[in-house]
N, C-alpha and C positions, 0 to 999 in steps of 0.2 A: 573542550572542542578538539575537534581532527587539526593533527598539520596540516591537511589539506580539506577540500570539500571534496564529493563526488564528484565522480566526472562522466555521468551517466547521459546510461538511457537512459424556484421558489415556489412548495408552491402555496399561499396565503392567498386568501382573496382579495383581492386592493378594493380599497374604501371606494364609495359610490362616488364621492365628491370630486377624489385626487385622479393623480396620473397612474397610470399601474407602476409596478415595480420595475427600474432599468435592469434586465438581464446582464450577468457576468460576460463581459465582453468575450471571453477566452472560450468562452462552451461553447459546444453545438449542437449540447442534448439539454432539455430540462435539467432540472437540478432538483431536488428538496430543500426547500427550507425550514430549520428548526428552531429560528424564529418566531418569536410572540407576535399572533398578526396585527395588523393597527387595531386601537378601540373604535367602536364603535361611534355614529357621529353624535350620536346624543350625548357621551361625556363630555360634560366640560370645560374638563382640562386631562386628556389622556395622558398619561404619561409616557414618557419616549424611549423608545428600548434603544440601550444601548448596544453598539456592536461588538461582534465578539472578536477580541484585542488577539492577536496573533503574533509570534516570533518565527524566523525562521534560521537553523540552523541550517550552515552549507551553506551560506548564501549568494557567493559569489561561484561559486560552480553552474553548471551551466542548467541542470534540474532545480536548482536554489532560489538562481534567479528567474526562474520561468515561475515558480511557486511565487515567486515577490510580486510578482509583474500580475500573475491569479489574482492574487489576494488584494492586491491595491484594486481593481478594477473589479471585485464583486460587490454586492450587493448586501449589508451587513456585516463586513467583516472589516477591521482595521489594522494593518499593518504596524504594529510599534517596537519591535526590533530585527534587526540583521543580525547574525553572528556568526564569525567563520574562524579560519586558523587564527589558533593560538588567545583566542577568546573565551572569558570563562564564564561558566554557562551556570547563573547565581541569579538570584532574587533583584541584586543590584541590574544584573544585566541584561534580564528579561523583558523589560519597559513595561511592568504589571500585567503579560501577556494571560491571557486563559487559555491559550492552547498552544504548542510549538511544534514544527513541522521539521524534523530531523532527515535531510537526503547530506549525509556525511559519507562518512567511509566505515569497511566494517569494524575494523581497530578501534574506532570509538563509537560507536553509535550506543552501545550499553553503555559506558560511562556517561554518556549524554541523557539516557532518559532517566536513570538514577537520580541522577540531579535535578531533573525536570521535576520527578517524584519528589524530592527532598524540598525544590521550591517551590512545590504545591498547584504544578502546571499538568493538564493533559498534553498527552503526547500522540503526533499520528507519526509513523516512521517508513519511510519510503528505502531506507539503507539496507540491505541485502547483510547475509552473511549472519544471520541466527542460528540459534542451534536448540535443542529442546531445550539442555541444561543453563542457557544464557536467557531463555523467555523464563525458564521457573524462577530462577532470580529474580526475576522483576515482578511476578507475580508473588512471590514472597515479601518483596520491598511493598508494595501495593497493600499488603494486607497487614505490613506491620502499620504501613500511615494513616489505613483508616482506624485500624485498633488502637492507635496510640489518640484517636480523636480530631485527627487530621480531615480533609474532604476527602472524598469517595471519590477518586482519580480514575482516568479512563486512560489505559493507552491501546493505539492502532498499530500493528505491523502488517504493513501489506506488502508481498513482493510486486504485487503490480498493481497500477490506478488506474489501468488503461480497463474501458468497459470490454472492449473485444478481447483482451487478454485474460480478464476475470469471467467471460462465457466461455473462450475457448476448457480453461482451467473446468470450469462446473460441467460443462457435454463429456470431456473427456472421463472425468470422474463418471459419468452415468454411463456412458458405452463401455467401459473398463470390462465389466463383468463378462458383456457378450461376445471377445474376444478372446484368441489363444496366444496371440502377443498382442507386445503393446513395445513402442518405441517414443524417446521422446528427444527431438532436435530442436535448440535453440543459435541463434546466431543474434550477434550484438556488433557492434562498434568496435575495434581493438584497444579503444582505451580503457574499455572496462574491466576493473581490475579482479575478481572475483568470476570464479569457471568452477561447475556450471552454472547458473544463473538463479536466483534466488525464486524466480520465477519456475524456472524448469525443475527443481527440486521439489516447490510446491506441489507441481505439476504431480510428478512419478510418485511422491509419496498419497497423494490420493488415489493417482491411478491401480497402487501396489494395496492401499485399502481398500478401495472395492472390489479386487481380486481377491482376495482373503476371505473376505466376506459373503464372497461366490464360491469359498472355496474351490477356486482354479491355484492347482500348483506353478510349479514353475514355468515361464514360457519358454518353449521349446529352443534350443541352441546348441548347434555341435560341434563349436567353438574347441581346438582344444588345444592350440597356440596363438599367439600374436595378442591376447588379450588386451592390450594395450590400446589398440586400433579400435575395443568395444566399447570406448567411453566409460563415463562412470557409472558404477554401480548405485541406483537411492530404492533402496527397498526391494533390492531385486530386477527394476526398472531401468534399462541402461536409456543413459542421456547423453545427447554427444554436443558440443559445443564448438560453435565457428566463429573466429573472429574474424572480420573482414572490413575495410574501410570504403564507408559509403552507407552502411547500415546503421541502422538505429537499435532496434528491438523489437526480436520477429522469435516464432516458435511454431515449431512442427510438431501434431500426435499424430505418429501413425499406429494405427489396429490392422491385424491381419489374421483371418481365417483362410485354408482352403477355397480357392477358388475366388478369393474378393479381400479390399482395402479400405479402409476407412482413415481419412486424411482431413485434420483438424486444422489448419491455419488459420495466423494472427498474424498481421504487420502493423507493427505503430512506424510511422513515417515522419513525427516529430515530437517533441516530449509534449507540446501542447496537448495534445489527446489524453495526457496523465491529469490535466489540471482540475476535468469535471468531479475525475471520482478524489482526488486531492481535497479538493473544497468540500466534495461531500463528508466524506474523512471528518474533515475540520468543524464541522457543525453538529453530525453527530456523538462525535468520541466523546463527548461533557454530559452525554446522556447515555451512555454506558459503559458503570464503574468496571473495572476491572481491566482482564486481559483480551484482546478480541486478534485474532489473526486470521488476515483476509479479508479485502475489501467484499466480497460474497455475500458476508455476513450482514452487512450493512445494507447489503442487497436485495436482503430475502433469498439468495439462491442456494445458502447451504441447504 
């Protein structure tokens, strides 16, 4: 585990007899659920699905514990362990979890899902700070454990759960083409430790793929001192990064042709808005083995 935690930013048809299903207090959108629906009333003794056992790393962070707070108050899922600094994250320490939800820091978040892999847990991970060469490790980990006879492991990396932040992310990828720039501004919290934002990386590296793909060159810039002030470079895609206290986690695309702008905003205004697609995360990732990045995908919107 981290010395520290982050410091970040159903649906079944309910049986004719019972009550319908109590909704996840924390949402305020639907949900899916990828739970087994109830039997039907003719069987005579259904049998009772159980829930799906949950840990969460980071837990005492303030994303950790909003996850903890999710997960107790949904609908099939049960909370059976906490783990944060200096806790080691083993089979012993997992409370038999089926799935662990890692918002750590970036220094460990790969030696966290390693181990998740090695104890036989899916993983969804909220922690920022990937890189290609650190997901193919784990996608090489993932495929030694099912060839070794191990279960067929799912992990999530998503840089954002928020539903507005996962549409802003997919528009801008589809407008990309029809522009001659493209800019992308993120602003956060100041304690967050990681610039620019796991989020706005995602961001410009799709925005810079359907540029390519439209074969549009470079976007135009006559930049030819002060570089500094142009933010970072991800793909050719500069992204500029605010920290300011009072915000949460907010992101700007701006497009620009001749004569007109195209302006993509997202404001998450409190982590709770992470929790729906968190949960979604967590119910799907056990139903698909492998490597998945990007809560999109779970979406349907890739």
């Amino acid at each position: 585990m981290s010395p520290r935690a982050r410091d970040d930013g159903p649906t079944g048809c309910p049986s004719r007899r019972g009550p319908p299903p109590r909704p996840d207090r924390v949402t305020v959108v639907n949900e899916q659920n990828t739970t087994v629906p109830d039997a039907p009333d003719s069987a005579a003794h259904p049998a009772p699905v159980r829930p799906l056992r949950v840990a969460v790393l980071g837990a005492a962070g303030r994303m950790g514990s909003t996850v903890c707070s999710a997960v107790e108050g949904a609908a099939g899922l049960e909370l059976v362990a906490r783990l944060d600094a200096g806790d080691e994250v083993s089979t012993a320490t997992l409370g038999g979890a089926d799935v662990a939800v890692d918002f750590t820091v970036p220094s460990a978040t790969e030696a966290n899902v390693h181990a998740l892999i090695d104890a036989g847990v899916h993983a969804v991970v909220g922690t920022t700070g990937w890189t290609e060469e650190s997901r193919g490790r784990v996608v090489q980990h993932l495929q030694r454990a099912s060839g070794a006879g191990g279960p067929a492991l799912g992990v999530l990396i998503a840089p954002n759960f928020g539903l507005s932040a996962v549409l802003a992310m997919t528009f801008a990828a589809k407008a990309a083409r029809y522009f001659e720039s493209a800019e992308v501004i993120e602003l956060h919290h100041p304690d967050k430790v990681d610039a620019p934002s796991g989020t706005a990386r995602h961001t410009a590296a799709a925005i810079a793929a359907a540029r390519a793909d439209a074969g549009l060159g470079t976007a135009p810039d006559a930049t030819e001192s002060g570089w500094d002030a142009r933010g970072a470079d991800v793909d050719g895609v500069r992204v500029h990064a605010v920290r300011l206290r009072g915000l949460v986690a907010h992101e700007e695309i701006l497009f620009g042709n001749t004569g007109e702008q195209l302006v993509i905003r997202q404001d998450s205004f409190d982590r709770v808005s992470f929790m729906p697609g968190v949960l979604l995360a967590v119910r799907e990732v056990v139903g698909r083995p492998g490597l998945t990045v990007g809560l999109e995908n779970v979406l349907d919107l890739a």
